[in-house]
N, C-alpha and C positions, 0 to 999 in steps of 0.2 A: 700816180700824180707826178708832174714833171716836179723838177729842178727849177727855182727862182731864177735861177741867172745861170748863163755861158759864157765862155772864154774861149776866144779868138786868137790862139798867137802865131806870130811867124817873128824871128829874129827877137831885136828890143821892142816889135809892136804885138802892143795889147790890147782887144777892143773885149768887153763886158757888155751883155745883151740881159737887160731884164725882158725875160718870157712872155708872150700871151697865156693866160687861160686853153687853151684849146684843143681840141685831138692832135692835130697838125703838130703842133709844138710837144706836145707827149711824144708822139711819135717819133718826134728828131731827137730828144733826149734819151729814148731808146735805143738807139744808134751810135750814141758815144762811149767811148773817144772814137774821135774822126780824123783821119790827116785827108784836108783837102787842097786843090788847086786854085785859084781867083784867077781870073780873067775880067777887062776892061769892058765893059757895052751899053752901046749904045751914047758914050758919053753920061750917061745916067749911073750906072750904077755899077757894084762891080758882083760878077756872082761864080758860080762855084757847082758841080751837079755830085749829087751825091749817090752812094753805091747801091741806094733802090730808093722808090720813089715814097713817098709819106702820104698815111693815110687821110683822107682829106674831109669824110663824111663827117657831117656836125658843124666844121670849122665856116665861118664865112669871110666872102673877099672885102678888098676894102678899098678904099682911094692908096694909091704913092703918096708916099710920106718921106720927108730926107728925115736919116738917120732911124727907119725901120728895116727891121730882118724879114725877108718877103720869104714865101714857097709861091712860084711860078708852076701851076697845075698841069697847064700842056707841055713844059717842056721839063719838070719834075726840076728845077734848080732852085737854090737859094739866090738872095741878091740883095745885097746892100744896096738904099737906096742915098743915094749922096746929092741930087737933081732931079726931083721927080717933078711930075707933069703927067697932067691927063686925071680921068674923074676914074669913078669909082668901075671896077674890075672884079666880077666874080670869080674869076682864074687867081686873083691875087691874093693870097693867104697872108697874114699878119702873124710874123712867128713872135714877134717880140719889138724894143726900141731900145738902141745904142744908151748905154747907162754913160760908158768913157771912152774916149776912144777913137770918138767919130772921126778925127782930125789924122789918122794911122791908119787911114781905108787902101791907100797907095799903098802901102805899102804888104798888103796881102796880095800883090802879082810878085812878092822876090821871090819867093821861097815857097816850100810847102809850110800850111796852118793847119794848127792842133787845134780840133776844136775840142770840149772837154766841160763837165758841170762843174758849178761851183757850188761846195756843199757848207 
């Protein structure tokens, strides 16, 4: 069973992610602690690739959502979504939705970010 909630930090910013349900989202909490990179794209969102890709059978896609935790299937990355647009996506996995935070998304390009459960 995953973990309720994640933690985002880089510096003073902190973002808090309550989980989906799902394999997808198991599987990323299986994987933590994580120190990853963010990167800007598309204007949209900002995301991040993690050190293998998550298993995805079971989980399904979903429309963009601003201030959801995505798994992007074909290119195995996470993404915050901060401007989303466009309809529903079976590649698009639903890890979870920004509990605090949302407004400290910039600033996961300074630095490396811890990610980590919150027990």
């Amino acid at each position: 069973m995953s973990a309720a909630r994640i933690r985002f930090t880089t510096g003073e910013a902190s973002i808090v992610v309550q989980l989906a349900d799902n394999p997808t989202s198991r599987d990323l909490v299986a994987q933590l602690p994580l120190t990853l990179t963010f990167e800007e794209f598309a204007g949209r969102e900002k995301i991040s690739y993690l050190p293998r890709r998550l298993a995805t059978d079971g989980s399904a896609g979903s429309a963009p959502a601003n201030g959801t935790l995505i798994y992007y299937k074909p290119w195995g990355n996470l993404g915050f979504y901060y401007r989303a647009a466009g309809g529903h996506d079976a590649n698009l996995i639903p890890l979870g939705t920004v509990e605090t935070g949302l407004d400290q998304l910039n600033r996961l390009e300074h630095g490396p970010v811890t990610v980590e459960a919150i027990r």
